[in-house]
MDAnalysis code that builds the backbone (N, CA, C; Angstrom):
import MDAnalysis as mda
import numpy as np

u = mda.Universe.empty(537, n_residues=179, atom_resindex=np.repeat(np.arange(179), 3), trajectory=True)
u.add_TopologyAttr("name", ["N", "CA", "C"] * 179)
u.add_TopologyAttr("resid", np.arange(1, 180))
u.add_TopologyAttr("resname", ["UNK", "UNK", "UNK", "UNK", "UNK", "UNK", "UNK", "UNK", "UNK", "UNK", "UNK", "UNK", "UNK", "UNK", "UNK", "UNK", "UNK", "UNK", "UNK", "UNK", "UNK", "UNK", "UNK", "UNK", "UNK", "UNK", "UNK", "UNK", "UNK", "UNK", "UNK", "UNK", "UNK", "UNK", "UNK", "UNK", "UNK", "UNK", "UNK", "UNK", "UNK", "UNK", "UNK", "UNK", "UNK", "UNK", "UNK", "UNK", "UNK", "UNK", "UNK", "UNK", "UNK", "UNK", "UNK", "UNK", "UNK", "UNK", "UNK", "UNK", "UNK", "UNK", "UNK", "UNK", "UNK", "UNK", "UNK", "UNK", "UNK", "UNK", "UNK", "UNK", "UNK", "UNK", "UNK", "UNK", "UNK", "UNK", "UNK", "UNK", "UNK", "UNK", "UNK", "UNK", "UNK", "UNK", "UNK", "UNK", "UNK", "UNK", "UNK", "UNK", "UNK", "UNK", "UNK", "UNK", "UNK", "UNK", "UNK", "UNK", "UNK", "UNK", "UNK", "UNK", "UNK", "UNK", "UNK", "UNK", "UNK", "UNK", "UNK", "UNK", "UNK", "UNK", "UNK", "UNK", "UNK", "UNK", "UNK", "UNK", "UNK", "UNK", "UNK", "UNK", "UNK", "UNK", "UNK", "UNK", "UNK", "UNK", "UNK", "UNK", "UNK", "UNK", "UNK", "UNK", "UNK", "UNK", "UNK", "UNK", "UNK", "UNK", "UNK", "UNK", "UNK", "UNK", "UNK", "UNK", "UNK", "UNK", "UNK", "UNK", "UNK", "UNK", "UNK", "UNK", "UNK", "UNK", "UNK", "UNK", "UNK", "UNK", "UNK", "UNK", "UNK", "UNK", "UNK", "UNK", "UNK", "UNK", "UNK", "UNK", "UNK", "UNK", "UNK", "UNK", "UNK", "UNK", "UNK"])
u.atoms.positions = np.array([
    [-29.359, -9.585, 8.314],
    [-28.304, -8.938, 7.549],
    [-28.172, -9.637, 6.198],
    [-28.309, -9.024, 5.299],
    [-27.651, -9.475, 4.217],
    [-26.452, -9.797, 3.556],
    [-26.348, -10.154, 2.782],
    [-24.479, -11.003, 2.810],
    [-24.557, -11.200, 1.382],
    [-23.408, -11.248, 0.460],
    [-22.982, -11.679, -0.155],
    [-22.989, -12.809, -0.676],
    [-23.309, -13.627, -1.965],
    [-23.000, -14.851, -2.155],
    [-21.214, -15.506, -2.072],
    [-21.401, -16.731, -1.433],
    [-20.376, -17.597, -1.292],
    [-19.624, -17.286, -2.208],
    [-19.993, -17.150, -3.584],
    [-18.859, -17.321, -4.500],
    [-18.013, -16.237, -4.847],
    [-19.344, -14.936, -4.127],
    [-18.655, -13.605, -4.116],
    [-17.686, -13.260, -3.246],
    [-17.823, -13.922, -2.013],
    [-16.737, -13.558, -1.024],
    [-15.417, -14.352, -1.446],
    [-15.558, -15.532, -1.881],
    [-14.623, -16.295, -2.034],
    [-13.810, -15.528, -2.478],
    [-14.139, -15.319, -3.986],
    [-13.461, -14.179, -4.887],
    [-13.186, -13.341, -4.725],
    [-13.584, -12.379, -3.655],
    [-13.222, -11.437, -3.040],
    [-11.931, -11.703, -2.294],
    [-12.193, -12.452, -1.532],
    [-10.636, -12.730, -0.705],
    [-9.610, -13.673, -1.587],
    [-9.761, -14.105, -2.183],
    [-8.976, -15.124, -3.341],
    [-7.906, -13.817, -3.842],
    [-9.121, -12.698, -4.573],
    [-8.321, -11.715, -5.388],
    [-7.812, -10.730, -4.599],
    [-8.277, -10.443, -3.442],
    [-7.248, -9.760, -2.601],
    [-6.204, -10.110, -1.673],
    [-6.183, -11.785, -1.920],
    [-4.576, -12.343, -1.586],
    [-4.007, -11.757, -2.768],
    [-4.096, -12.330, -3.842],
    [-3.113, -12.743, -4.562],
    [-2.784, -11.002, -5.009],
    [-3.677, -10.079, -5.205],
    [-3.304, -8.730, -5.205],
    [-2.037, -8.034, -4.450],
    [-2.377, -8.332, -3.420],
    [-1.396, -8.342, -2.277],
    [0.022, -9.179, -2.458],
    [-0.013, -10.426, -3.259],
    [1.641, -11.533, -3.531],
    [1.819, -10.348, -4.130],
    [0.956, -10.066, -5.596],
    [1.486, -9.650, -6.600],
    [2.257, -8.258, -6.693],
    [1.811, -7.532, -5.844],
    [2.251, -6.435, -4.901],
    [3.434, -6.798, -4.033],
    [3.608, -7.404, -3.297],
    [4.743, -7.815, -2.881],
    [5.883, -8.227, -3.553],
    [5.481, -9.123, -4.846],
    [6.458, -9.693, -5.368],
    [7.182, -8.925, -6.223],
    [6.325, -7.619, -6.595],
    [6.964, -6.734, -7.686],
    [7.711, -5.885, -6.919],
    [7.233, -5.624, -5.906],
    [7.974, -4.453, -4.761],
    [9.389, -5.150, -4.716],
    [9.657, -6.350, -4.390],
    [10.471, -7.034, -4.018],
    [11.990, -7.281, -5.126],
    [10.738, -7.380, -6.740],
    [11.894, -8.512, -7.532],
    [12.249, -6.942, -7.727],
    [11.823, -5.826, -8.350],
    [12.315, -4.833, -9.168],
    [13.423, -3.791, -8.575],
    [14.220, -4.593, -7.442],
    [15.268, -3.478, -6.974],
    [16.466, -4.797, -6.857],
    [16.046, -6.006, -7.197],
    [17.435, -7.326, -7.337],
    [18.119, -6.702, -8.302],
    [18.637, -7.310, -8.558],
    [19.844, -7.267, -9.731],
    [19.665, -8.382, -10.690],
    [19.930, -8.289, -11.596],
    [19.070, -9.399, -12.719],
    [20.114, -10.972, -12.251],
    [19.052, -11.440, -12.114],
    [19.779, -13.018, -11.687],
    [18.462, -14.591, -11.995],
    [18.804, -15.491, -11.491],
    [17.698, -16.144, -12.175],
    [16.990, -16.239, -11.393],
    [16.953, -16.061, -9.960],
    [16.256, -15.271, -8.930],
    [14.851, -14.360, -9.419],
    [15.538, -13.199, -9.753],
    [15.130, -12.366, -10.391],
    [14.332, -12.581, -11.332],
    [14.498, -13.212, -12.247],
    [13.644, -13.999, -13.497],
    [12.449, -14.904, -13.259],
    [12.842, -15.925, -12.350],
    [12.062, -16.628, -11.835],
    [10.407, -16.097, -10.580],
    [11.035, -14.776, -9.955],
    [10.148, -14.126, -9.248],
    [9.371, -13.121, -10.626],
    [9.602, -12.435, -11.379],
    [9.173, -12.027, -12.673],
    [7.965, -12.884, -13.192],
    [8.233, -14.697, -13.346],
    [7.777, -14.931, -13.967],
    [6.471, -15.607, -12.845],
    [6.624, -15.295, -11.834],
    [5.551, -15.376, -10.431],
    [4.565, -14.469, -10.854],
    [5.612, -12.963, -10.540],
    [4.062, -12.359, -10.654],
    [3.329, -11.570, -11.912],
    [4.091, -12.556, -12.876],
    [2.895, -12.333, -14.208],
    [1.934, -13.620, -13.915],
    [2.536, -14.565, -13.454],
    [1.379, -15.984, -13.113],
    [0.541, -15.054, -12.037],
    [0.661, -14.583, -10.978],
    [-0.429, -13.885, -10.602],
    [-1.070, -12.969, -10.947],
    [-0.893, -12.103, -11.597],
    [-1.642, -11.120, -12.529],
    [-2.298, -11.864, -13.526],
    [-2.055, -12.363, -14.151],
    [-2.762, -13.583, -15.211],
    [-4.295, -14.132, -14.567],
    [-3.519, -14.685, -13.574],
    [-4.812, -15.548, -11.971],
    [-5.526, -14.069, -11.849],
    [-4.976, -13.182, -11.557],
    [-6.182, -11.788, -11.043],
    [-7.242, -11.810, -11.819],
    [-6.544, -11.381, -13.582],
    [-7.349, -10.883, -14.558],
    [-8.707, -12.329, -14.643],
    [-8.094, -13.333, -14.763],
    [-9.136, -14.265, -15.039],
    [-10.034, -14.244, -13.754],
    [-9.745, -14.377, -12.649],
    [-10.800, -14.253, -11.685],
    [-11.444, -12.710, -11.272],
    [-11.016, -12.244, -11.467],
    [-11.394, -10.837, -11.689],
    [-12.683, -10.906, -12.600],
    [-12.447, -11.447, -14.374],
    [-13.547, -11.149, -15.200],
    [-14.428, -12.057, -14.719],
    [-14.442, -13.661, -13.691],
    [-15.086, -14.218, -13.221],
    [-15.909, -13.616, -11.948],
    [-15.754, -12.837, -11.724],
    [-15.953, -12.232, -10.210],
    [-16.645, -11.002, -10.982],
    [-16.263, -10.453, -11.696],
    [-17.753, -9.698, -12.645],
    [-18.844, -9.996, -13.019],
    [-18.569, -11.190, -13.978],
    [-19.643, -11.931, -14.291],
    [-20.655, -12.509, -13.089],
    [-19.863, -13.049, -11.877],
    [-20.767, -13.402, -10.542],
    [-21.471, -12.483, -10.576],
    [-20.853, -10.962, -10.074],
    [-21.473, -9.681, -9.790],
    [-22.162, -9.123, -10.327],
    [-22.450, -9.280, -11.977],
    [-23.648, -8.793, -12.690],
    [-24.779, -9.902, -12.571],
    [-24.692, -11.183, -12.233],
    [-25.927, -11.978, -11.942],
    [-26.631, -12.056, -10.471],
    [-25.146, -11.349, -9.548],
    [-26.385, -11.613, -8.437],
    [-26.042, -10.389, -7.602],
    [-27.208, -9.362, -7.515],
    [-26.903, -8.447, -7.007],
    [-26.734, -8.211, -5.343],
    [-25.620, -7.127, -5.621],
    [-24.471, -6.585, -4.284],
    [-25.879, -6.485, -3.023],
    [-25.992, -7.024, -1.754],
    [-26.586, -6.547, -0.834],
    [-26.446, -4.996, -0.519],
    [-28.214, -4.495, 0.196],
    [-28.271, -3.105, 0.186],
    [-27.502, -2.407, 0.783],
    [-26.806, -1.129, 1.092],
    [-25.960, -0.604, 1.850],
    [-27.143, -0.420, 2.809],
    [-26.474, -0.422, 4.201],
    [-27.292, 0.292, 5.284],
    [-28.146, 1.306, 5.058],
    [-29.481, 1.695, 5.607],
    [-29.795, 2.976, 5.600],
    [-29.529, 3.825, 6.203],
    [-28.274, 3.543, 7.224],
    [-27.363, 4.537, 8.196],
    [-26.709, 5.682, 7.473],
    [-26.236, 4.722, 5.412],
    [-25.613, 5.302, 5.115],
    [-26.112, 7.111, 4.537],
    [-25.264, 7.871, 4.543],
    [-25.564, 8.593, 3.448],
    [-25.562, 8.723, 1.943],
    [-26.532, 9.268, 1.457],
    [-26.489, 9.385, -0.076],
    [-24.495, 9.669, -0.552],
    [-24.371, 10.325, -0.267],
    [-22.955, 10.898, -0.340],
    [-22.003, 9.619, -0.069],
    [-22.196, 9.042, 0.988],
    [-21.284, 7.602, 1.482],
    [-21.591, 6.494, 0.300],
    [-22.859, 6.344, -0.327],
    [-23.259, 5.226, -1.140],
    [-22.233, 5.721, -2.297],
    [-22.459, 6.697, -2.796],
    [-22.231, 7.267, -4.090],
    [-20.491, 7.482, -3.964],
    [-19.642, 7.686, -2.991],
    [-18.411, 7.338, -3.027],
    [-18.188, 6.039, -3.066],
    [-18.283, 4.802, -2.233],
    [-18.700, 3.612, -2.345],
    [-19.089, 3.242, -3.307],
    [-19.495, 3.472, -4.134],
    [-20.323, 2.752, -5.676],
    [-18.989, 3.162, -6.726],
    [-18.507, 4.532, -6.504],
    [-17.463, 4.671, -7.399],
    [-16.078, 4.170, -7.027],
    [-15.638, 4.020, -5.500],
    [-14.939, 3.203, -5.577],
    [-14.939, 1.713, -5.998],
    [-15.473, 1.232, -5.722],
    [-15.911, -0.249, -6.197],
    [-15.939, -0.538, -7.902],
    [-16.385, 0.607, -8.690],
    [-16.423, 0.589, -9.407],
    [-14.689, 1.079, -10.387],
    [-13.532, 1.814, -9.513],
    [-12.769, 2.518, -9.658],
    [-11.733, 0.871, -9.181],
    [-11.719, 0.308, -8.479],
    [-11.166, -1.431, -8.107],
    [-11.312, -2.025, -9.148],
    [-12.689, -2.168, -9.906],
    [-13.002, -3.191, -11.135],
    [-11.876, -3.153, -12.031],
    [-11.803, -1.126, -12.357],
    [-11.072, -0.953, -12.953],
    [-9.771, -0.947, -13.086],
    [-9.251, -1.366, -12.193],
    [-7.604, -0.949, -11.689],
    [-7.301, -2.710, -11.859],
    [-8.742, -3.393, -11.393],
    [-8.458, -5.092, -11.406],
    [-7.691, -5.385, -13.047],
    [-8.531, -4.885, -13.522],
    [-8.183, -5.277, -14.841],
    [-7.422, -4.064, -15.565],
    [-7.214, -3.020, -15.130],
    [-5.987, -2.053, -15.946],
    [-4.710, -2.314, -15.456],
    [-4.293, -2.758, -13.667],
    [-3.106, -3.498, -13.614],
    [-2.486, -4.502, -14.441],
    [-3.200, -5.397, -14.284],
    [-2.596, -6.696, -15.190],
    [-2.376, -6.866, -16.207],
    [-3.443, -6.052, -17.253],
    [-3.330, -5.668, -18.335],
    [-2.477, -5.067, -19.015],
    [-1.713, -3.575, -18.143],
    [-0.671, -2.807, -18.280],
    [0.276, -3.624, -17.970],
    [0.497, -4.025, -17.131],
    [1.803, -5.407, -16.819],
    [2.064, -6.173, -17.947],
    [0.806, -6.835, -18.489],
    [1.041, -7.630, -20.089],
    [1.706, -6.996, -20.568],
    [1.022, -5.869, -21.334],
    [1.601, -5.319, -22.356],
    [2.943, -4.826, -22.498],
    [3.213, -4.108, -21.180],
    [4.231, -4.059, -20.289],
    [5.670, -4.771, -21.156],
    [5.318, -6.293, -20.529],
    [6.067, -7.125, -20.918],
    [6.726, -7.618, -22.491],
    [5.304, -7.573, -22.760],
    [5.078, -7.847, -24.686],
    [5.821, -7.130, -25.232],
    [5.841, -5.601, -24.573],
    [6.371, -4.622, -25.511],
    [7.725, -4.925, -25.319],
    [8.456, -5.099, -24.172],
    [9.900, -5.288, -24.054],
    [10.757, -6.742, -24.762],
    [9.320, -7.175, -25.147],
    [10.139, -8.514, -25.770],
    [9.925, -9.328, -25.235],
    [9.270, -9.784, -23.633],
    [9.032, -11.048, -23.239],
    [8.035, -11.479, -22.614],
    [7.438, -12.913, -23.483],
    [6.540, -13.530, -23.413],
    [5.883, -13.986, -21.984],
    [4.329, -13.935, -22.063],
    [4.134, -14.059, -21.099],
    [3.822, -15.751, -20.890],
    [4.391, -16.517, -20.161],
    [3.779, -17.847, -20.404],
    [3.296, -18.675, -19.039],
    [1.902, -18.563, -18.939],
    [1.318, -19.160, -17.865],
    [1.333, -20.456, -17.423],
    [2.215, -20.117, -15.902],
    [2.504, -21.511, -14.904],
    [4.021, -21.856, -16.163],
    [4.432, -21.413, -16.788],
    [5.898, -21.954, -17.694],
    [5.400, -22.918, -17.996],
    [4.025, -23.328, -18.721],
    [3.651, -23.928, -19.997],
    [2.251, -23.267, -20.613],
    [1.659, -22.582, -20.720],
    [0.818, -21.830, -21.769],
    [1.529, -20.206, -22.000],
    [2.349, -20.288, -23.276],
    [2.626, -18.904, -23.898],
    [0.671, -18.172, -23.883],
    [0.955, -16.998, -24.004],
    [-0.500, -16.313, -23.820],
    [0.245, -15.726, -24.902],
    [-0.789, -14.858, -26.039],
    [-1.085, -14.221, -27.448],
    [-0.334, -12.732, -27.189],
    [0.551, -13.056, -27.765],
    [1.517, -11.277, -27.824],
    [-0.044, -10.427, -28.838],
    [-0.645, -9.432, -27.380],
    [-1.527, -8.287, -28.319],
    [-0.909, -6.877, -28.416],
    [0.824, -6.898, -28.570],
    [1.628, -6.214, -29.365],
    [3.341, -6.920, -29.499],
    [3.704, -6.228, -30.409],
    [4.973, -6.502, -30.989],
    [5.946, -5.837, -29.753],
    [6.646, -6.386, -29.538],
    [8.093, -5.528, -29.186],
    [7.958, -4.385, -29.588],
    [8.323, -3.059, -29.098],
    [8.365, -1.851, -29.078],
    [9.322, -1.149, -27.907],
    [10.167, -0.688, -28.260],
    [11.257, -0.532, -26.682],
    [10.271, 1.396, -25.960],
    [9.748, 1.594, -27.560],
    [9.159, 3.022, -27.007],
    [7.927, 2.708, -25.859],
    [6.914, 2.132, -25.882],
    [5.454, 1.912, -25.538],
    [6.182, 0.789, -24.793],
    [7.142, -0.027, -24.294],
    [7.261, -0.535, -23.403],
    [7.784, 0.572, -22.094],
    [8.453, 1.659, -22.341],
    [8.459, 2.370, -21.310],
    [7.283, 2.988, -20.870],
    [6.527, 3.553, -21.565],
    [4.893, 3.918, -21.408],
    [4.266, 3.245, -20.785],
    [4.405, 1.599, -20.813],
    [3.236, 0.233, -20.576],
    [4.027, 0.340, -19.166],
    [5.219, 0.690, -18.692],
    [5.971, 0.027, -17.673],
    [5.327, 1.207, -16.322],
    [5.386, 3.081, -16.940],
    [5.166, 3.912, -16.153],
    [3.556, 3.773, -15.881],
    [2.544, 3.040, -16.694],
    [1.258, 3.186, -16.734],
    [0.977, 2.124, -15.550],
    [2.170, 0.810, -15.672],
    [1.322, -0.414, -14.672],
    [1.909, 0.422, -13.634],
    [2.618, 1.229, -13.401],
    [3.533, 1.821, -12.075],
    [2.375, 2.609, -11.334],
    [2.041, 3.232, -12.397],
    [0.809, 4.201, -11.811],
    [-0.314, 3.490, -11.497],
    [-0.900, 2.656, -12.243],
    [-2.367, 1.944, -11.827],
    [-1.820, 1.259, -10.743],
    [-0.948, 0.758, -10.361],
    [-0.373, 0.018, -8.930],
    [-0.959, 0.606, -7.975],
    [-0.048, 2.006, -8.226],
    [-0.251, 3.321, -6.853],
    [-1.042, 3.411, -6.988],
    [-2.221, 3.625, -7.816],
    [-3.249, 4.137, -7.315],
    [-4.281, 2.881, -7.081],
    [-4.464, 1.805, -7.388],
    [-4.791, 0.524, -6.527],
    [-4.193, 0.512, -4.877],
    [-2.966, 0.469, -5.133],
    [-2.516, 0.440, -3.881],
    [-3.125, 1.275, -2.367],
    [-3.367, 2.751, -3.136],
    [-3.982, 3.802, -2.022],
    [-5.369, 3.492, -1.765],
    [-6.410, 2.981, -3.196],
    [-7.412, 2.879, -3.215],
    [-8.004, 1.786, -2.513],
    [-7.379, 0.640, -2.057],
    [-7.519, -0.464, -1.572],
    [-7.130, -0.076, 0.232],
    [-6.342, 0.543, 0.128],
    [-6.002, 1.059, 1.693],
    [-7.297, 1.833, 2.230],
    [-7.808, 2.788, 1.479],
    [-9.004, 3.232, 1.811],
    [-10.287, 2.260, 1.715],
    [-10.474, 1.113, 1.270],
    [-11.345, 0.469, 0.976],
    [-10.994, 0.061, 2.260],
    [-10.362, -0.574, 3.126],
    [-9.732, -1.286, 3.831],
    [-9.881, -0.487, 5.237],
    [-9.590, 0.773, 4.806],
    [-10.149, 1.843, 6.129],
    [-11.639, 2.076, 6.147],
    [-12.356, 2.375, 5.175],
    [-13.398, 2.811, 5.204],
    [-14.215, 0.870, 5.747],
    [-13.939, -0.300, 5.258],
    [-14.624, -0.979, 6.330],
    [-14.629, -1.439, 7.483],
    [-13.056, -0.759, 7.968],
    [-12.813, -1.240, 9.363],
    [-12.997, -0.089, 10.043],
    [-13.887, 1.478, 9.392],
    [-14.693, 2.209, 9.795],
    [-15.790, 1.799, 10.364],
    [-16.628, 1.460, 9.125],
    [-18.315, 0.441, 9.071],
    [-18.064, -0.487, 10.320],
    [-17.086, -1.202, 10.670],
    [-17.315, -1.968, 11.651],
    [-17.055, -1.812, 12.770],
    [-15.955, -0.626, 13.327],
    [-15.779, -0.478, 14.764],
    [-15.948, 1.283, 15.004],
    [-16.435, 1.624, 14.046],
    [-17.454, 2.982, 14.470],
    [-18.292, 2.884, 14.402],
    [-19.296, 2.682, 13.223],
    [-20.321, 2.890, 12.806],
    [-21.093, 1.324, 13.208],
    [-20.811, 0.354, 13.451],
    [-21.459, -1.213, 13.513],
    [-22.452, -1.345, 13.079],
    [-22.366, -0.995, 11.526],
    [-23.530, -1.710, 10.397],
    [-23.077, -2.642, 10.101],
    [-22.265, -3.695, 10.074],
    [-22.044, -4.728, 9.518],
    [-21.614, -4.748, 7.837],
    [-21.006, -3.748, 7.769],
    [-21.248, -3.432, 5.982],
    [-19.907, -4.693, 5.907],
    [-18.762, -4.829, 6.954],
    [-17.704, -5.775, 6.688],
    [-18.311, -7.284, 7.137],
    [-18.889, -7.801, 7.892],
    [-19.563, -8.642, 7.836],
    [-20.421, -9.817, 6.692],
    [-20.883, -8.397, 6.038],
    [-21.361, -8.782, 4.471],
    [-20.091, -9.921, 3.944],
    [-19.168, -9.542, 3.701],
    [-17.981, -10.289, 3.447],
    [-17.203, -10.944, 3.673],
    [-17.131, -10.950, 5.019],
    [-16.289, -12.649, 6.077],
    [-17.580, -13.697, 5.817],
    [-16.455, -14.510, 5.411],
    [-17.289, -16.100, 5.458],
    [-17.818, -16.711, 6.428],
    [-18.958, -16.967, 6.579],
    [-19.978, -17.469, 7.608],
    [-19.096, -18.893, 8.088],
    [-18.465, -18.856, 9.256],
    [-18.389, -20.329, 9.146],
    [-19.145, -21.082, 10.423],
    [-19.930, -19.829, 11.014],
    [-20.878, -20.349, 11.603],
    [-22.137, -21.453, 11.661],
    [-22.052, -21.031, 9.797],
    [-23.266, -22.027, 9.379],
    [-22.719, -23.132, 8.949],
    [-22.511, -24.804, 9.959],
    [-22.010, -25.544, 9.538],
    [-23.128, -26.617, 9.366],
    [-24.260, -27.196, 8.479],
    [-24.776, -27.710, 8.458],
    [-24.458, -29.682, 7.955],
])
């Protein structure tokens, strides 16, 4: 069977924890009532969206140097080619979430500052208009991460207890091999 490199899985599960805080934490802070509570969970999960985007463009860069193991030949043409665009439809949501969240923020006036000591580069001004825009856009790339990841999530716990190609296998960490 073929597998994944180490650094790919890592990253793989690294960015689908913290996907998941960051998801939680927004579900969570955006129905408080403004308190420093409130502020303080805010300023969580821009520190995790921040952590996504950077391991995210790191987890690209892995992925264009070492290529994805073959899909089964169980699969169908049709199964690859949904599969290739989802995967490819994740990349995008990796980095249009967080991104929309920035701007998000920028536009309403507040800075994003990583771990509460690196301010990050306002790449817009305050705008109260395009902060409602930036706010309905991260709302939407959420949901549709959110559904798209549920199906990612179904479709390999398909591969593994219908179909037993091992396509999820590819991606749990060997800790068999303890040399």
């Amino acid at each position: 069977m073929q597998r994944y490199s180490g650094k790919s899985i890592l990253l793989h599960w690294l960015v689908a924890i913290l996907i998941i805080a960051a998801f939680a934490l927004g579900t969570y802070m955006t129905d408080l009532k403004i308190s420093p509570t409130k502020l303080k969970l805010y300023s969580w999960h821009k520190w995790v969206g921040v952590t996504v985007l950077a391991l995210v463009a790191i987890r690209l860069l892995v992925r264009l140097f070492n290529t994805a193991p073959a899909y089964p030949n169980s699969m169908k043409t049709w199964e690859k080619q949904i599969a290739n665009l989802a995967h490819i439809t994740l990349y995008v949501l990796m980095f249009g979430v967080p991104l929309s969240g920035y701007l998000y923020s920028y536009a309403a006036g507040f800075p994003v500052v990583y771990l509460g000591l690196i301010e990050l580069p306002a790449l817009i001004t305050p705008d109260p208009t395009m902060k409602d825009s930036f706010k309905e856009l991260h709302e939407i790339l959420t949901n549709v991460m959110l559904l798209l990841v549920i199906l990612h999530i179904a479709a390999a716990l398909k591969h593994h207890f219908i179909d037993r190609d091992n396509i999820l296998k590819r991606m749990l960490p060997d800790f068999s091999n303890k040399e």
